[in-house]
N, C-alpha and C positions, 0 to 999 in steps of 0.2 A: 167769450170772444164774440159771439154771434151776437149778444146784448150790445155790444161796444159796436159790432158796423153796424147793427140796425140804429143806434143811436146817429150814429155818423150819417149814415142815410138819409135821416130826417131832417137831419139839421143840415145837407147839401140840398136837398126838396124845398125846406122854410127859404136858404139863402137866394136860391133859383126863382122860385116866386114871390119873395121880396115880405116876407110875412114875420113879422118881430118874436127874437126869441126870446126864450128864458134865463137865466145869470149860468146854466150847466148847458144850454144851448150854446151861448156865446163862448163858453169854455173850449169847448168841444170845435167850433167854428175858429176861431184863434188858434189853436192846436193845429187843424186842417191848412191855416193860410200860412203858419210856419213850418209846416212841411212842405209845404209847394215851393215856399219861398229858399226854405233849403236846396231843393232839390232842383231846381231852374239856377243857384248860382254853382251849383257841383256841376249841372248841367252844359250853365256856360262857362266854367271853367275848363270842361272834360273838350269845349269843342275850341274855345282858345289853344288847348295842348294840341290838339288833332291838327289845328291848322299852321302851328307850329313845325309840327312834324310833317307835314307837306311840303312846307316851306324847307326843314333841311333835305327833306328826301328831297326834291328838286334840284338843290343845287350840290348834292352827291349824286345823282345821276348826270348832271351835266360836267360835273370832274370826272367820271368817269366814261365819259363820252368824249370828252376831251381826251383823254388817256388812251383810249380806245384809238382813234383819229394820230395820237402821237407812234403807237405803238404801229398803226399799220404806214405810216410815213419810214420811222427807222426798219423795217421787215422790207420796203422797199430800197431802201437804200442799202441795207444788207444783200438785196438780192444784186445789186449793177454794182456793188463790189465783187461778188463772189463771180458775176459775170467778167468783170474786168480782169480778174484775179486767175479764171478759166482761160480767156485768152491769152494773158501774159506767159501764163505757164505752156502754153501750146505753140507759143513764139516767141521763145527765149529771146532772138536776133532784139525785140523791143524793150528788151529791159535796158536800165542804164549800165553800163560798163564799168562801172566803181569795183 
């Protein structure tokens, strides 16, 4: 294993300073640029998902903020019924007579 990165090594140093390699040099450098190249589109794939998921968490947190905003509208309205509902019961005289 240690043969195989000191190889890789050499052959990132040849590529870096631009020095011609051998036909197991060139192997080994092909090898290296489809890994990279694997791993930059897993890469931008992993960040196309991410921003995906941004995207719905954003707009489940704004239905849920919405929801939020409906829910303390009807709690208000429950409260000036149940106020209404207090008075009425405290002054029979304003109910309807049916």
């Amino acid at each position: 294993m240690e043969d195989f990165i000191d190889k890789l090594s050499n052959v990132l140093v040849k590529l870096y300073k631009g020095e011609p390699l051998t036909e197991e040099e060139r192997t080994y450098a092909i090898a290296i640029f489809e890994t990279v190249a694997k791993y930059l589109k897993t890469w931008n794939d992993l960040t196309k998902k991410i921003e995906e998921l941004k995207k719905k968490v954003e707009i489940q947190e704004e239905e849920i903020n919405r929801m939020i905003e409906y829910e303390r509208e009807l709690k208000k309205k429950l409260q000036i019924t149940e106020n209404k509902l207090a008075i009425l019961e405290k002054n029979v005289f304003l109910l309807p007579k049916n």
